[in-house]
C-alpha positions in Angstrom: -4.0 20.4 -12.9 -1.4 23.0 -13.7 -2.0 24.8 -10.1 -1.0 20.8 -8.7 1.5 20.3 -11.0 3.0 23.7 -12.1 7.2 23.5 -13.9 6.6 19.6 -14.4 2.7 20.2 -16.5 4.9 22.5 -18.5 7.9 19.9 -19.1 5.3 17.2 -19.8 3.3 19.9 -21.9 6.3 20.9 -23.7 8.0 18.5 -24.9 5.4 15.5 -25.4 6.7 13.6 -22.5 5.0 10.2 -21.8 5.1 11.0 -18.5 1.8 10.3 -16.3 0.6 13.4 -14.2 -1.2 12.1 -11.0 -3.1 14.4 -8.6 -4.4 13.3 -4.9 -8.0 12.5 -4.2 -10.1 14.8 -2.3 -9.4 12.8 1.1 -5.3 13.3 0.8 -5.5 16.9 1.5 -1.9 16.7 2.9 -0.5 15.4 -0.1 -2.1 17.8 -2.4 -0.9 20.9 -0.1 2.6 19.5 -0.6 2.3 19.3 -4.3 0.9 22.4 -4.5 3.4 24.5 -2.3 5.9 22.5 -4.1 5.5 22.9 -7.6 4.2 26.4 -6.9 8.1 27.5 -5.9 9.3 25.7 -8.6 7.5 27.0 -11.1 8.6 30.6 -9.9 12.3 29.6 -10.6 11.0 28.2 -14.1 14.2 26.1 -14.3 15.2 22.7 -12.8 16.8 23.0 -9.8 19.0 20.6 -6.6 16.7 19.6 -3.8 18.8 19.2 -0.7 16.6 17.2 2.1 17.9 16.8 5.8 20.8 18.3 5.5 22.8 16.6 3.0 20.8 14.5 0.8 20.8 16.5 -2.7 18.4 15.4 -5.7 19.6 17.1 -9.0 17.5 18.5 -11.5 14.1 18.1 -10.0 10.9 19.6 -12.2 8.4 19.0 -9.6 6.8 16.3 -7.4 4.0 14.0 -8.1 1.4 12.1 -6.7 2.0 7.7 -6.7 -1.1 5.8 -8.1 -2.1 2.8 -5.7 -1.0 2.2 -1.8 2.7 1.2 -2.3 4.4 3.1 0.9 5.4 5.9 -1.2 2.5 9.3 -1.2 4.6 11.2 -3.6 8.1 11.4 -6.0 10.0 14.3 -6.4 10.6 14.0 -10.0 13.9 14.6 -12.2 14.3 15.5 -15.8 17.2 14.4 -18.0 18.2 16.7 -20.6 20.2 14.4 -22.4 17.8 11.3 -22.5 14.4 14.1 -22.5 13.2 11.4 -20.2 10.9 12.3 -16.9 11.7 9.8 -14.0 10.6 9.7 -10.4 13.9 9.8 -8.5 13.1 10.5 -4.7 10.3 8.4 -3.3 8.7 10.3 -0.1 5.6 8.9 2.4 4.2 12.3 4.1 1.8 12.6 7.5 0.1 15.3 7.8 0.1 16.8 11.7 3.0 17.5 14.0 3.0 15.1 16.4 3.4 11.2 16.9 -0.5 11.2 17.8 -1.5 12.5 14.1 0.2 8.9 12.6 -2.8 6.6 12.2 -0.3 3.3 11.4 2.9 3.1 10.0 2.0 -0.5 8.6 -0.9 -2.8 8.3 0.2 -6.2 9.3 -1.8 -8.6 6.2 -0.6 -10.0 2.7 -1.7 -6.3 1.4 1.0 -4.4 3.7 3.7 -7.2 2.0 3.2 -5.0 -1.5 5.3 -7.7 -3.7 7.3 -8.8 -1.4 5.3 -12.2 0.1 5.6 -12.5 4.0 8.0 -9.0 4.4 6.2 -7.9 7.5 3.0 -10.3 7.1 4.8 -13.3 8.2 7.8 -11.4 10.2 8.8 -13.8 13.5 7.6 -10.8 15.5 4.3 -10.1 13.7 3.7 -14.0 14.0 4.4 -14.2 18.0 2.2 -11.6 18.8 -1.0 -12.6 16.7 -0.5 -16.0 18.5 -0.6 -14.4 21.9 -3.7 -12.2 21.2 -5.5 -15.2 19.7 -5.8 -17.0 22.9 -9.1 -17.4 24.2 -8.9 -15.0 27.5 -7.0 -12.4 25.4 -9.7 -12.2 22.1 -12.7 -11.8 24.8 -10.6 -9.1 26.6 -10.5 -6.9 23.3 -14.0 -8.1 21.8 -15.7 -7.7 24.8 -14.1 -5.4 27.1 -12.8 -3.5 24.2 -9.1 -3.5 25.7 -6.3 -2.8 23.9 -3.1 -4.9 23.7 0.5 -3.8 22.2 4.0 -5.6 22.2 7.3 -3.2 21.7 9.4 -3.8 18.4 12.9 -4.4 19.1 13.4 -5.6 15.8 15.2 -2.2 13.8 14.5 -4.2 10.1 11.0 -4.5 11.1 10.5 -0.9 12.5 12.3 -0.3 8.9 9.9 -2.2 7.3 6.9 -0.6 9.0 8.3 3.5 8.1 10.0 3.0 4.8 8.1 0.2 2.7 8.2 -3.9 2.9 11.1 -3.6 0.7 13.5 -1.9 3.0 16.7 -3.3 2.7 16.5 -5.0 -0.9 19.6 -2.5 -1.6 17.1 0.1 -4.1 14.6 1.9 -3.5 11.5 1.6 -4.9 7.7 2.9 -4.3 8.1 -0.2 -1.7 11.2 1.2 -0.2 11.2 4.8 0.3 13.8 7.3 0.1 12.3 9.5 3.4 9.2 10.0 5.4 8.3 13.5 6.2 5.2 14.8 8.8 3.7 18.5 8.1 3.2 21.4 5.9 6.9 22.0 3.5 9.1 24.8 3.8 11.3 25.5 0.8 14.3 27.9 0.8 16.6 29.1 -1.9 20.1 28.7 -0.4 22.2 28.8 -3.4 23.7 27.8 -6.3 26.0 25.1 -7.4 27.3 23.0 -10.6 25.4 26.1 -12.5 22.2 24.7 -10.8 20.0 26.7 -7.6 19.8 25.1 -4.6 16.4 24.5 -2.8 16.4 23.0 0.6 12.9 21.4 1.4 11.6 20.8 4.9 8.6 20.3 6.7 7.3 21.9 9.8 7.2 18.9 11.9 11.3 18.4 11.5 13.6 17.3 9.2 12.5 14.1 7.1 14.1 11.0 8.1 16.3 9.4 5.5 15.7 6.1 4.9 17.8 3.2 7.3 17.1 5.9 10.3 14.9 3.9 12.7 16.3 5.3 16.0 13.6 8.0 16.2 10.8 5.5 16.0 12.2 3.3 18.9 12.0 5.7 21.6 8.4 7.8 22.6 7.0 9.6 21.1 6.9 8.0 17.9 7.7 4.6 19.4 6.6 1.9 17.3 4.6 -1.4 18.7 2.6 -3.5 17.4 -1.3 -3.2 18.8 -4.3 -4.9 18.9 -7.8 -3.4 19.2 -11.9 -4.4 19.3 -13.1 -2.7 15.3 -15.9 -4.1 14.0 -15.7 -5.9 10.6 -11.7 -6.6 11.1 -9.9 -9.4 11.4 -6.4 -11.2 11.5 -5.7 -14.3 10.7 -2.8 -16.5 12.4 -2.0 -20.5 11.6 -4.9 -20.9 9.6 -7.6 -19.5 11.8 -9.4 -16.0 11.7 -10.1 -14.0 13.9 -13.3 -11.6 14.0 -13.5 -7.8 15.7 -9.8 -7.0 16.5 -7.6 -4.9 13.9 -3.9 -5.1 14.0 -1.3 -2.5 13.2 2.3 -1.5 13.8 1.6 2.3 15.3 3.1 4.9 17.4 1.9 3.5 21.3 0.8 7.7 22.0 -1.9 6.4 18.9 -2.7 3.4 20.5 -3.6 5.0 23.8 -2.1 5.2 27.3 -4.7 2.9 28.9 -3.3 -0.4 26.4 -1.9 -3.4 28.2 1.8 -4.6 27.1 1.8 -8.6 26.5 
């Protein structure tokens, strides 16, 4: 645990903090190279330090970065110490992809109750979700995918719902939460000391797929290739359900079209 967990084990060590110490499982080896490389650096400059993130976003006195428990939208938290309070707290909420390119995003979102988190019907039962589980439950349409194993995808030109999708079925509620992320961020980090200010060092953290995007960007994942739609495809043992009726052998998702495949059909 302290090679995961580095300057924030020794904070929590320290001084008795009842602050919970997560690490990733076995399978999230992209989340556990972050936290690694992360609280590795950090535990170099054995103080808390400003973590600027795409240019201008600046989180003060971060400790480290830890891993969220459950599947809210969030992966990991850069997490903040406050001298005054001696209170951990996680203050920057960040989903991470491993990869470099559109193609290594398996979804952005599920499309069920479960991708709602707690908010009931957020992307579940969004007008656009709705129309297109309608159109692909038509007769012609389910034996196309069951059968002939085609693939079926609708373009979102809804920016809340692409929102949604990237940054957590909270988006817009006005905080963030695990449920509405602070950024989403696709490769291996990069940290940089590039100063000091406020008596503070200054660590600017990147990733080698680009910048992150800050949440309320949505731009990028409107246009290829990280265009979002939402696709249908033949997988055994899934299912969707749509005015009260389920349907057997197609998942759902809002992806990246490139993920999808070039040979899917636009309905």
């Amino acid at each position: 645990m302290a090679k995961v967990h580095g300057l924030l084990q020794e904070y929590v060590s320290q001084y008795k903090l009842p602050y919970k110490l997560n690490a990733p499982s076995p399978t999230e080896r992209g989340e556990l190279a972050v936290m690694e490389e992360v609280n590795a650096f950090l535990l170099d400059l054995g103080t808390p330090v400003t973590i600027l993130i795409a240019g201008n976003k600046k989180v003060a006195n971060v400790i480290g970065i830890n891993k969220i428990e459950g599947t809210p939208k969030a992966d990991l938290a850069l997490v903040t110490y406050d001298e005054k309070t001696k209170k951990c707290e996680n203050t920057f909420y960040l989903s991470h992809k491993m990869g470099l390119q559109a193609k290594d995003f398996q979804q952005y979102s599920g499309i069920t109750s479960k991708a709602d988190g707690r908010r009931s019907g957020s992307i579940s039962l969004d007008k656009t979700v709705v129309a297109f589980l309608r159109d692909i439950a038509r007769p012609g349409i389910m034996r196309k995918i069951v059968q002939g194993k085609e693939r079926f995808y609708r373009d979102i030109k809804d920016a809340k719902l692409i929102g949604k999708s990237v940054y957590g079925p909270e988006y817009g509620s006005g905080r963030f939460t695990e449920d509405n992320i602070h950024a989403i961020a696709q490769g291996d980090p990069r940290l940089r000391l590039v100063g000091k200010g406020s008596g503070t060092q200054i660590v600017e953290l990147s990733f080698t797929a680009g910048s992150p995007h800050l949440n309320g960007e949505t731009t990028p994942f409107m246009r290829d290739p990280y265009r979002a739609v939402i696709g249908a495809r033949y997988t055994e043992g899934r299912n969707f359900q749509v005015d009260g009726k389920n349907y057997n052998g197609v998942r759902v998702l809002i992806l990246p079209l490139v993920v999808l495949g070039g040979n899917s059909q636009k309905i």
